[in-house]
C-alpha positions in Angstrom: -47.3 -32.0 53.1 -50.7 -30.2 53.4 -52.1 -31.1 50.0 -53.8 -34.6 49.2 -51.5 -36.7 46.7 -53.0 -38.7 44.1 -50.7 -41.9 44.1 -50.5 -44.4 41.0 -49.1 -47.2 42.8 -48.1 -50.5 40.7 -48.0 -53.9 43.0 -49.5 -57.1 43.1 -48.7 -58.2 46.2 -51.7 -57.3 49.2 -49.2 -57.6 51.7 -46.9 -55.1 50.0 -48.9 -52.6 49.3 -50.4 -52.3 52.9 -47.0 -51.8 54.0 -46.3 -49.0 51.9 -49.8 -47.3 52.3 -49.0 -47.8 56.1 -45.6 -46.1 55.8 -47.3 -43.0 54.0 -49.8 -42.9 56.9 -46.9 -42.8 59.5 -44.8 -40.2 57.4 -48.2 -38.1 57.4 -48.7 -37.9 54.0 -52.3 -37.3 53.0 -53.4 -39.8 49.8 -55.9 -40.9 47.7 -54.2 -43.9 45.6 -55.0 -46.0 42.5 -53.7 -49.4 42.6 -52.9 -50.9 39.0 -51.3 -54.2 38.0 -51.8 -54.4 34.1 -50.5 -52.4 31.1 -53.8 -51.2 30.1 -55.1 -49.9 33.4 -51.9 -47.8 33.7 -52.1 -46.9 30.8 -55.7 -45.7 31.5 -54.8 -44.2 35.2 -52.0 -42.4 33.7 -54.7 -39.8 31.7 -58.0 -40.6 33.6 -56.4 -40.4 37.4 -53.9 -37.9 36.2 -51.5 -39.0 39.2 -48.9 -36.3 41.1 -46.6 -39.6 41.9 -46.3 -43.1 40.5 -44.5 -46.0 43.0 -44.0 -49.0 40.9 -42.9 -52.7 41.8 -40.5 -53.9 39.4 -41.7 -56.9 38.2 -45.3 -57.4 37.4 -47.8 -60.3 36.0 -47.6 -58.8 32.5 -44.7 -55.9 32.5 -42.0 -54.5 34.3 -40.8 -50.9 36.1 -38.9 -50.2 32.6 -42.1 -50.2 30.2 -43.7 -48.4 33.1 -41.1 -45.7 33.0 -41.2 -45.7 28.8 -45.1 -45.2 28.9 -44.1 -42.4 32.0 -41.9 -40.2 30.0 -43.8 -40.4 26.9 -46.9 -39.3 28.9 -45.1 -36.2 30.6 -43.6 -35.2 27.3 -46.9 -35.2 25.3 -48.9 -33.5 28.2 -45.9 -31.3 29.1 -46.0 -32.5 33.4 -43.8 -33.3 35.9 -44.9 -36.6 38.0 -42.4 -38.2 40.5 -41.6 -41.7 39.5 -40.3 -43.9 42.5 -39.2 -47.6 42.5 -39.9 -50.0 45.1 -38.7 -53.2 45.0 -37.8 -56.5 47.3 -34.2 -56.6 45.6 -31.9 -54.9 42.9 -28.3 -54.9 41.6 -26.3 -51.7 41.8 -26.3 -51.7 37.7 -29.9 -52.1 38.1 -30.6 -49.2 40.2 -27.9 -46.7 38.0 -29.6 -47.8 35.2 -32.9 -47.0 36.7 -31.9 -43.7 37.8 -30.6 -42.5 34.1 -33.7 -43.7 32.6 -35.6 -40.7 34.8 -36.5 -42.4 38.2 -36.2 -40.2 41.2 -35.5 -42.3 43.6 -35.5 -46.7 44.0 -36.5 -48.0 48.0 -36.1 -51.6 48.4 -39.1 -53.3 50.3 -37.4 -53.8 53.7 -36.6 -50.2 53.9 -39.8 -48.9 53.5 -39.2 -46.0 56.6 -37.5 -43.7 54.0 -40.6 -43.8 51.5 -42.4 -40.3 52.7 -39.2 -38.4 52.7 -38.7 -39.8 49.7 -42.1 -38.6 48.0 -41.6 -35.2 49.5 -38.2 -34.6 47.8 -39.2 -36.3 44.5 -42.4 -33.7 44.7 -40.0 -29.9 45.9 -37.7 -31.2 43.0 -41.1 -32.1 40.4 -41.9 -28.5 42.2 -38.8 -27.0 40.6 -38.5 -28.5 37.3 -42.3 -27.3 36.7 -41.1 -23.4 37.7 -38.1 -24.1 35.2 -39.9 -24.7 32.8 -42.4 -22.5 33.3 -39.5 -19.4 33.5 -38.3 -20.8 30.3 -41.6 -20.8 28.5 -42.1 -17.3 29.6 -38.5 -16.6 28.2 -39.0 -17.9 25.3 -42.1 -16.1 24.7 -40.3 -12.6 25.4 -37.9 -14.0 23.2 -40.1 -14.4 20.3 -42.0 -11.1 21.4 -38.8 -9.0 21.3 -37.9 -10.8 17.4 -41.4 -9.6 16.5 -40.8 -6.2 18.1 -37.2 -5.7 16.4 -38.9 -6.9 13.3 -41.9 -4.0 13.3 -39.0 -1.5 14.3 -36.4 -2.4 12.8 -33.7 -2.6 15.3 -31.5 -5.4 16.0 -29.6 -6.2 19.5 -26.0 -6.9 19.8 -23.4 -8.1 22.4 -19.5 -8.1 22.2 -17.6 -9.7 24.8 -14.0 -7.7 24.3 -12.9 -10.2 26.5 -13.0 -13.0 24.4 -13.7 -10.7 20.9 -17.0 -13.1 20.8 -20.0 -10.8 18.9 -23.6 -12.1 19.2 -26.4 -10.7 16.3 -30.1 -11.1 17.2 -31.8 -11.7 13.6 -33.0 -8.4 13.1 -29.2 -7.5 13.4 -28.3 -9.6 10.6 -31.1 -8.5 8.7 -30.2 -5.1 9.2 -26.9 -6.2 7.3 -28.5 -7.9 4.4 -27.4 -11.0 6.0 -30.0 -14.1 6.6 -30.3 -15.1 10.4 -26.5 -17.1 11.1 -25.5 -16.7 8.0 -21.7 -15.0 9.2 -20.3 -15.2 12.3 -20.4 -11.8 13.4 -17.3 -9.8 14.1 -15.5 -6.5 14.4 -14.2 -7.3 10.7 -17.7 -7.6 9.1 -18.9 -4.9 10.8 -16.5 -2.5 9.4 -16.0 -3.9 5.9 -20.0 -3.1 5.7 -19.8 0.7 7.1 -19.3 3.6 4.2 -15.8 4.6 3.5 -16.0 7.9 4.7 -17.8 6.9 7.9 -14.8 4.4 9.1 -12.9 6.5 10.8 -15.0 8.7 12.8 -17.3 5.5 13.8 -13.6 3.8 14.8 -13.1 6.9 17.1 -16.4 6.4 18.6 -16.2 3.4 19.7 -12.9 3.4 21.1 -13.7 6.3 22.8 -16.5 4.7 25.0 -14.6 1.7 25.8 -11.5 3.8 26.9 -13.7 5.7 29.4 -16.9 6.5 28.6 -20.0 4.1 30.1 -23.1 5.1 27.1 -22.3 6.0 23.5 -24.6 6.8 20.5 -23.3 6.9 16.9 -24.6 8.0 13.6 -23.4 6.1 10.3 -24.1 4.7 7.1 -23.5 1.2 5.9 -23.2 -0.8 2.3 -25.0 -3.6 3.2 -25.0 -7.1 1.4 -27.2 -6.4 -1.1 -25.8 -3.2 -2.2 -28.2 -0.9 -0.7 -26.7 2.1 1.0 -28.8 2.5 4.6 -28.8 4.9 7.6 -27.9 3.9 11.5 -28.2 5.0 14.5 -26.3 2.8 17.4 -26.8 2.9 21.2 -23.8 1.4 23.0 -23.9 0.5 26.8 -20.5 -0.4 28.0 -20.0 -2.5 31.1 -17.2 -2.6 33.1 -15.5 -4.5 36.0 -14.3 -3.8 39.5 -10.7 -1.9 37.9 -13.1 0.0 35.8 -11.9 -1.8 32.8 -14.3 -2.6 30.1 -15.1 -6.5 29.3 -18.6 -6.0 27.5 -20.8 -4.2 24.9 -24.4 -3.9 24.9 -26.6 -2.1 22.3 -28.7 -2.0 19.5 -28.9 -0.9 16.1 -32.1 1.2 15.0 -32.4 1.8 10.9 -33.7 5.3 10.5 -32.7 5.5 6.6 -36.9 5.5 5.9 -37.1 8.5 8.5 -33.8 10.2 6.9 -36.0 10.1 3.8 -38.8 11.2 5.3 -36.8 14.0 7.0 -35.0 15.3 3.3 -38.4 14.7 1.8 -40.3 17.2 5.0 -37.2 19.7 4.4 -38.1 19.8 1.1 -41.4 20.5 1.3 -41.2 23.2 4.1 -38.4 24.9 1.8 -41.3 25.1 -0.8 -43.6 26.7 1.4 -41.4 28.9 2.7 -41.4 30.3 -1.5 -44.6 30.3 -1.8 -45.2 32.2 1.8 -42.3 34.6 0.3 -44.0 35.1 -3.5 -47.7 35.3 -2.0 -45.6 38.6 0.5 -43.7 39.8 -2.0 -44.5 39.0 -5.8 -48.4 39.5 -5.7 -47.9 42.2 -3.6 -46.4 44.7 -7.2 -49.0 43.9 -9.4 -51.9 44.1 -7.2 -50.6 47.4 -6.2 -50.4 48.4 -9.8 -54.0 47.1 -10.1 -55.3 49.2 -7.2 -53.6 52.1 -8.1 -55.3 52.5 -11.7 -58.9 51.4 -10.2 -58.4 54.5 -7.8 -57.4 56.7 -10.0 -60.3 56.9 -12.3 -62.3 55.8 -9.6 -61.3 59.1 -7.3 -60.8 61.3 -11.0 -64.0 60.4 -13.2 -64.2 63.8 -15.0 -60.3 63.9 -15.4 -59.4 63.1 -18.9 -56.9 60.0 -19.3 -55.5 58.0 -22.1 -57.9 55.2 -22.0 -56.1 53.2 -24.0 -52.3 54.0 -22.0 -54.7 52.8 -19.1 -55.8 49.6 -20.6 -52.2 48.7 -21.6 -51.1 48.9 -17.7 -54.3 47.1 -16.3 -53.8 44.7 -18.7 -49.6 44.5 -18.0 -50.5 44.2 -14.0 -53.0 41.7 -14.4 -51.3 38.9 -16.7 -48.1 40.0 -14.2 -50.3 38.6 -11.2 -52.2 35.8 -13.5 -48.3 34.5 -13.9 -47.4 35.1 -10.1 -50.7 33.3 -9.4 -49.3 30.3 -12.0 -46.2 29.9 -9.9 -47.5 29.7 -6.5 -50.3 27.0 -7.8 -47.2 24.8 -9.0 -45.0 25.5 -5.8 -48.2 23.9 -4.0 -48.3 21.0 -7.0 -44.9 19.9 -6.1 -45.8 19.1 -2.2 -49.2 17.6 -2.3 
Protein backbone atom coordinates (compact mmCIF):
# COMPACT_ATOMS: atom_id res chain seq x y z
CA UNK A 1 0.00 0.00 0.00
CA UNK A 2 1.55 3.27 -1.18
CA UNK A 3 -0.79 5.68 0.57
CA UNK A 4 -0.43 6.67 4.34
CA UNK A 5 -3.49 5.20 6.50
CA UNK A 6 -4.96 7.13 9.12
CA UNK A 7 -5.60 4.37 11.80
CA UNK A 8 -8.23 4.93 14.82
CA UNK A 9 -7.00 2.21 16.96
CA UNK A 10 -8.97 1.46 20.32
CA UNK A 11 -6.71 -0.38 23.16
CA UNK A 12 -5.57 0.14 26.49
CA UNK A 13 -3.04 -2.09 26.82
CA UNK A 14 0.85 -0.46 25.96
CA UNK A 15 1.95 -3.84 25.38
CA UNK A 16 -0.75 -4.52 22.82
CA UNK A 17 -0.71 -1.90 20.95
CA UNK A 18 3.05 -1.95 20.19
CA UNK A 19 2.47 -5.35 18.94
CA UNK A 20 0.07 -4.39 16.49
CA UNK A 21 1.82 -1.08 15.37
CA UNK A 22 4.88 -3.50 14.98
CA UNK A 23 2.92 -5.94 12.86
CA UNK A 24 1.82 -3.02 10.50
CA UNK A 25 5.45 -1.99 10.21
CA UNK A 26 6.46 -5.60 9.19
CA UNK A 27 3.45 -5.91 6.65
CA UNK A 28 4.77 -2.40 5.24
CA UNK A 29 1.93 -0.59 5.81
CA UNK A 30 2.63 3.16 6.02
CA UNK A 31 0.45 4.92 9.19
CA UNK A 32 -0.21 7.66 11.09
CA UNK A 33 -2.52 6.33 14.06
CA UNK A 34 -4.72 7.79 16.84
CA UNK A 35 -4.92 5.92 19.87
CA UNK A 36 -8.28 6.31 21.90
CA UNK A 37 -9.63 4.50 25.00
CA UNK A 38 -12.87 6.52 26.02
CA UNK A 39 -16.24 7.08 24.40
CA UNK A 40 -15.84 10.74 24.02
CA UNK A 41 -12.44 10.74 22.32
CA UNK A 42 -13.76 8.34 19.75
CA UNK A 43 -16.39 9.95 19.47
CA UNK A 44 -14.25 13.09 18.80
CA UNK A 45 -11.52 11.14 16.44
CA UNK A 46 -14.28 9.68 14.55
CA UNK A 47 -15.07 13.54 12.87
CA UNK A 48 -11.85 15.44 13.83
CA UNK A 49 -9.20 12.52 12.64
CA UNK A 50 -11.56 11.41 9.99
CA UNK A 51 -9.86 7.78 10.06
CA UNK A 52 -9.57 5.36 6.70
CA UNK A 53 -9.64 2.21 9.30
CA UNK A 54 -10.63 1.66 12.95
CA UNK A 55 -8.91 -1.59 14.95
CA UNK A 56 -10.79 -1.82 18.20
CA UNK A 57 -10.10 -4.15 21.39
CA UNK A 58 -13.19 -5.49 22.55
CA UNK A 59 -13.48 -4.63 25.99
CA UNK A 60 -12.49 -1.25 27.14
CA UNK A 61 -12.35 0.77 30.68
CA UNK A 62 -15.72 2.45 29.81
CA UNK A 63 -17.27 0.55 26.49
CA UNK A 64 -17.00 -2.22 24.40
CA UNK A 65 -16.31 -3.15 20.33
CA UNK A 66 -20.36 -3.22 20.02
CA UNK A 67 -21.07 0.61 21.05
CA UNK A 68 -17.95 1.19 19.05
CA UNK A 69 -19.40 -0.43 16.01
CA UNK A 70 -23.05 1.44 16.81
CA UNK A 71 -21.35 4.93 16.94
CA UNK A 72 -19.24 3.47 13.44
CA UNK A 73 -22.21 2.88 11.32
CA UNK A 74 -24.18 5.81 12.45
CA UNK A 75 -21.06 7.96 11.58
CA UNK A 76 -20.73 6.34 7.96
CA UNK A 77 -24.39 6.61 7.33
CA UNK A 78 -24.69 10.35 8.26
CA UNK A 79 -21.34 11.32 6.37
CA UNK A 80 -22.14 8.81 3.60
CA UNK A 81 -18.14 6.94 3.95
CA UNK A 82 -16.84 3.74 3.89
CA UNK A 83 -14.14 3.00 6.88
CA UNK A 84 -12.84 -0.54 7.51
CA UNK A 85 -13.77 -1.68 10.95
CA UNK A 86 -11.50 -4.62 12.30
CA UNK A 87 -11.58 -6.42 15.66
CA UNK A 88 -8.74 -7.48 17.62
CA UNK A 89 -9.09 -9.22 20.61
CA UNK A 90 -7.16 -11.74 23.18
CA UNK A 91 -10.21 -14.24 22.92
CA UNK A 92 -13.80 -14.77 21.42
CA UNK A 93 -16.54 -17.35 21.03
CA UNK A 94 -17.58 -18.41 17.62
CA UNK A 95 -21.18 -16.74 18.37
CA UNK A 96 -19.21 -13.89 19.27
CA UNK A 97 -17.34 -13.43 16.18
CA UNK A 98 -20.71 -14.32 13.73
CA UNK A 99 -22.33 -11.89 15.65
CA UNK A 100 -19.65 -9.45 15.11
CA UNK A 101 -19.41 -9.94 11.59
CA UNK A 102 -23.40 -9.30 10.89
CA UNK A 103 -23.24 -6.24 12.83
CA UNK A 104 -20.71 -4.80 9.87
CA UNK A 105 -17.09 -5.77 11.03
CA UNK A 106 -14.84 -6.81 8.30
CA UNK A 107 -12.72 -8.86 9.73
CA UNK A 108 -12.01 -10.12 13.87
CA UNK A 109 -7.88 -11.14 14.65
CA UNK A 110 -7.39 -12.57 17.93
CA UNK A 111 -4.17 -11.09 19.72
CA UNK A 112 -1.86 -14.06 19.33
CA UNK A 113 -2.41 -14.07 15.62
CA UNK A 114 -1.39 -10.73 14.96
CA UNK A 115 0.85 -11.88 11.48
CA UNK A 116 -2.48 -11.81 9.44
CA UNK A 117 -3.30 -8.00 10.59
CA UNK A 118 -1.80 -6.16 7.29
CA UNK A 119 -3.44 -8.49 4.92
CA UNK A 120 -6.20 -7.96 6.68
CA UNK A 121 -6.26 -4.02 6.47
CA UNK A 122 -5.45 -4.29 2.83
CA UNK A 123 -8.56 -6.43 1.98
CA UNK A 124 -10.86 -4.60 4.43
CA UNK A 125 -9.49 -1.22 2.34
CA UNK A 126 -9.96 -2.96 -1.94
CA UNK A 127 -13.38 -4.10 -0.47
CA UNK A 128 -14.13 -0.23 1.43
CA UNK A 129 -12.50 0.60 -2.24
CA UNK A 130 -15.47 -1.12 -3.88
CA UNK A 131 -18.39 -0.39 -1.91
CA UNK A 132 -17.27 3.49 -2.34
CA UNK A 133 -17.31 2.90 -6.51
CA UNK A 134 -20.82 1.18 -5.84
CA UNK A 135 -22.14 3.62 -4.47
CA UNK A 136 -20.78 6.11 -6.32
CA UNK A 137 -22.21 4.18 -9.85
CA UNK A 138 -25.46 4.12 -8.05
CA UNK A 139 -25.59 7.78 -7.13
CA UNK A 140 -24.69 8.59 -10.71
CA UNK A 141 -27.59 6.19 -11.69
CA UNK A 142 -29.89 7.51 -9.85
CA UNK A 143 -29.16 10.91 -10.97
CA UNK A 144 -29.69 9.82 -14.75
CA UNK A 145 -32.62 8.34 -13.40
CA UNK A 146 -34.16 11.40 -12.07
CA UNK A 147 -32.64 13.35 -15.16
CA UNK A 148 -34.32 11.04 -17.75
CA UNK A 149 -38.01 11.48 -15.42
CA UNK A 150 -37.41 15.26 -15.79
CA UNK A 151 -36.52 14.83 -19.50
CA UNK A 152 -39.76 12.46 -20.30
CA UNK A 153 -41.64 14.95 -18.21
CA UNK A 154 -40.56 18.30 -20.55
CA UNK A 155 -41.21 15.92 -23.59
CA UNK A 156 -43.61 14.04 -22.95
CA UNK A 157 -42.58 10.56 -23.61
CA UNK A 158 -42.62 7.68 -21.45
CA UNK A 159 -40.30 4.42 -21.64
CA UNK A 160 -41.55 0.99 -21.67
CA UNK A 161 -40.28 -2.67 -21.41
CA UNK A 162 -42.18 -6.00 -22.07
CA UNK A 163 -40.57 -9.19 -21.34
CA UNK A 164 -42.80 -11.68 -23.77
CA UNK A 165 -41.16 -14.15 -21.90
CA UNK A 166 -42.69 -13.78 -18.83
CA UNK A 167 -45.63 -11.21 -20.24
CA UNK A 168 -44.02 -8.83 -17.36
CA UNK A 169 -44.67 -4.88 -18.74
CA UNK A 170 -42.62 -2.12 -16.87
CA UNK A 171 -44.11 1.89 -17.25
CA UNK A 172 -41.70 4.61 -16.38
CA UNK A 173 -44.11 7.48 -14.89
CA UNK A 174 -44.25 9.55 -17.75
CA UNK A 175 -45.80 6.30 -19.35
CA UNK A 176 -48.44 6.13 -16.92
CA UNK A 177 -49.05 9.68 -17.09
CA UNK A 178 -49.30 9.41 -20.68
CA UNK A 179 -52.38 7.03 -19.78
CA UNK A 180 -54.05 9.24 -17.35
CA UNK A 181 -52.83 6.92 -14.79
CA UNK A 182 -50.88 8.23 -11.49
CA UNK A 183 -47.24 6.64 -11.19
CA UNK A 184 -48.15 2.57 -10.01
CA UNK A 185 -51.34 3.03 -10.01
CA UNK A 186 -52.12 -0.33 -12.57
CA UNK A 187 -49.94 -2.89 -13.20
CA UNK A 188 -49.27 -2.49 -16.68
CA UNK A 189 -50.27 -5.02 -19.23
CA UNK A 190 -51.04 -5.94 -22.78
CA UNK A 191 -54.91 -5.73 -21.59
CA UNK A 192 -54.75 -2.08 -20.37
CA UNK A 193 -52.91 -1.15 -23.09
CA UNK A 194 -55.47 -2.11 -25.58
CA UNK A 195 -58.66 -1.34 -23.61
CA UNK A 196 -57.14 2.37 -23.73
CA UNK A 197 -56.34 2.54 -27.65
CA UNK A 198 -59.44 3.98 -30.00
CA UNK A 199 -61.69 1.46 -31.39
CA UNK A 200 -60.86 1.92 -34.78
CA UNK A 201 -57.09 1.88 -34.14
CA UNK A 202 -57.17 -1.81 -32.46
CA UNK A 203 -56.68 -3.72 -35.19
CA UNK A 204 -54.17 -2.12 -37.23
CA UNK A 205 -51.92 -1.26 -33.98
CA UNK A 206 -52.56 -5.33 -33.14
CA UNK A 207 -51.00 -6.00 -36.72
CA UNK A 208 -48.10 -3.86 -35.92
CA UNK A 209 -47.00 -5.17 -33.24
CA UNK A 210 -47.25 -8.70 -34.12
CA UNK A 211 -45.62 -7.95 -37.03
CA UNK A 212 -42.27 -6.81 -35.45
CA UNK A 213 -42.13 -9.54 -33.05
CA UNK A 214 -42.72 -12.16 -35.83
CA UNK A 215 -39.68 -10.82 -37.69
CA UNK A 216 -39.05 -7.53 -37.83
CA UNK A 217 -36.10 -6.00 -35.20
CA UNK A 218 -37.46 -1.84 -35.10
CA UNK A 219 -41.11 -0.81 -35.43
CA UNK A 220 -42.86 2.70 -35.23
CA UNK A 221 -46.65 2.99 -34.87
CA UNK A 222 -49.10 5.82 -35.13
CA UNK A 223 -52.43 5.72 -32.87
CA UNK A 224 -54.80 7.21 -30.80
CA UNK A 225 -55.82 6.39 -27.28
CA UNK A 226 -59.02 7.13 -24.70
CA UNK A 227 -57.07 7.74 -21.91
CA UNK A 228 -58.42 7.64 -18.20
CA UNK A 229 -59.72 10.78 -18.03
CA UNK A 230 -61.60 10.78 -21.11
CA UNK A 231 -59.40 12.76 -23.22
CA UNK A 232 -58.88 11.46 -26.67
CA UNK A 233 -54.72 11.88 -27.40
CA UNK A 234 -52.32 11.26 -30.32
CA UNK A 235 -49.15 8.58 -30.19
CA UNK A 236 -46.41 7.83 -31.79
CA UNK A 237 -44.46 4.53 -30.53
CA UNK A 238 -40.89 3.40 -31.27
CA UNK A 239 -40.41 -0.36 -30.61
CA UNK A 240 -36.98 -2.05 -30.51
CA UNK A 241 -37.27 -5.77 -30.37
CA UNK A 242 -34.60 -7.96 -29.03
CA UNK A 243 -34.01 -11.27 -29.76
CA UNK A 244 -32.00 -14.45 -28.77
CA UNK A 245 -29.50 -16.74 -30.38
CA UNK A 246 -32.72 -18.80 -32.50
CA UNK A 247 -33.67 -15.40 -33.56
CA UNK A 248 -36.74 -15.62 -31.44
CA UNK A 249 -37.99 -12.63 -29.72
CA UNK A 250 -37.96 -12.43 -25.72
CA UNK A 251 -38.08 -8.50 -25.24
CA UNK A 252 -39.59 -5.14 -26.16
CA UNK A 253 -38.02 -1.87 -25.73
CA UNK A 254 -39.55 1.63 -26.67
CA UNK A 255 -41.12 4.62 -25.88
CA UNK A 256 -44.13 6.45 -26.31
CA UNK A 257 -43.94 10.19 -27.50
CA UNK A 258 -47.51 12.28 -27.31
CA UNK A 259 -47.62 14.42 -30.43
CA UNK A 260 -51.48 15.21 -30.00
CA UNK A 261 -50.26 19.22 -29.14
CA UNK A 262 -48.11 18.99 -32.49
CA UNK A 263 -51.18 17.12 -34.43
CA UNK A 264 -52.99 20.36 -33.36
CA UNK A 265 -50.48 22.45 -34.21
CA UNK A 266 -50.11 20.68 -37.65
CA UNK A 267 -54.32 20.90 -38.47
CA UNK A 268 -54.12 24.36 -37.01
CA UNK A 269 -50.69 25.38 -39.74
CA UNK A 270 -52.86 23.44 -42.55
CA UNK A 271 -55.33 25.61 -41.91
CA UNK A 272 -53.77 28.62 -42.00
CA UNK A 273 -51.68 27.91 -45.17
CA UNK A 274 -55.07 26.79 -46.89
CA UNK A 275 -56.18 30.47 -46.06
CA UNK A 276 -53.35 31.93 -47.64
CA UNK A 277 -53.34 29.99 -50.47
CA UNK A 278 -57.18 32.07 -50.99
CA UNK A 279 -56.04 34.97 -50.38
CA UNK A 280 -52.77 34.48 -52.85
CA UNK A 281 -55.67 33.16 -55.35
CA UNK A 282 -58.29 36.27 -54.84
CA UNK A 283 -55.30 39.00 -54.62
CA UNK A 284 -54.38 36.91 -58.66
CA UNK A 285 -57.55 36.55 -59.72
CA UNK A 286 -60.48 38.64 -58.09
CA UNK A 287 -58.69 42.15 -57.87
CA UNK A 288 -57.30 41.45 -61.00
CA UNK A 289 -61.49 42.20 -62.97
CA UNK A 290 -62.22 45.21 -61.36
CA UNK A 291 -58.95 46.86 -61.44
CA UNK A 292 -58.91 46.13 -65.09
CA UNK A 293 -62.28 47.69 -65.40
CA UNK A 294 -60.84 50.67 -63.49
CA UNK A 295 -57.97 51.11 -65.86
CA UNK A 296 -59.74 50.64 -68.79
CA UNK A 297 -62.19 53.77 -68.16
CA UNK A 298 -59.24 56.00 -66.73
CA UNK A 299 -57.55 55.34 -70.35
CA UNK A 300 -60.19 55.82 -72.16
CA UNK A 301 -61.01 59.41 -71.46
CA UNK A 302 -57.55 59.80 -70.60
CA UNK A 303 -56.33 58.73 -74.34
CA UNK A 304 -60.02 60.35 -75.92
CA UNK A 305 -60.45 63.91 -74.01
CA UNK A 306 -62.26 65.55 -76.94
CA UNK A 307 -64.44 62.34 -77.63
CA UNK A 308 -67.82 62.85 -76.32
CA UNK A 309 -68.94 60.08 -73.75
CA UNK A 310 -71.88 59.55 -71.52
CA UNK A 311 -70.45 60.93 -68.36
CA UNK A 312 -72.86 59.71 -66.37
CA UNK A 313 -72.89 55.69 -68.17
CA UNK A 314 -69.15 56.32 -67.19
CA UNK A 315 -69.70 57.21 -63.61
CA UNK A 316 -72.10 54.21 -63.21
CA UNK A 317 -69.12 51.67 -64.27
CA UNK A 318 -66.25 53.53 -62.27
CA UNK A 319 -68.39 53.43 -59.53
CA UNK A 320 -69.61 49.44 -60.18
CA UNK A 321 -65.62 48.54 -60.51
CA UNK A 322 -64.63 50.24 -57.66
CA UNK A 323 -67.14 49.06 -54.72
CA UNK A 324 -66.45 45.43 -56.82
CA UNK A 325 -62.73 45.85 -55.67
CA UNK A 326 -63.62 47.78 -52.21
CA UNK A 327 -65.64 44.28 -51.55
CA UNK A 328 -62.65 42.01 -53.03
CA UNK A 329 -60.46 44.20 -50.81
CA UNK A 330 -63.00 43.36 -47.63
CA UNK A 331 -62.53 39.69 -48.19
CA UNK A 332 -58.89 39.37 -48.42
CA UNK A 333 -58.58 41.70 -45.07
CA UNK A 334 -60.82 38.93 -43.25
CA UNK A 335 -59.02 35.89 -44.94
CA UNK A 336 -55.81 37.60 -43.19
CA UNK A 337 -58.17 38.22 -39.82
CA UNK A 338 -58.76 34.63 -39.43
CA UNK A 339 -54.87 33.56 -39.23
CA UNK A 340 -53.26 36.29 -37.25
Amino acid sequence: MTTKLKILILEDSRDDLDLVERELQRGGIEFTATVVQRKEDYQRALHEFRPDVILSDHSLPQFNSIEAMQMWRTFQKENQIFIPFILITGSVSEEFAVQSIKAGADDYILKDRLKRLPSSIKSAMEKARLEKERATYLEELMAQSALMKEAEHLANFGGWKVDLVTGKHHWSDEAFRIYGFEPGEIDPGFEIFFASVYPEDKALLTGRINEAIAHLTFQECEYRIISKDKKVKNLQSRILVKRDTQNKAYQLLGFTLDVTKQKEQNKALEIQNRNLREIAWVQSHEVRGPLARLLGLVQLLDRYPDVEINVVETIKRLSASANELDEVVRKIVRKTEEII
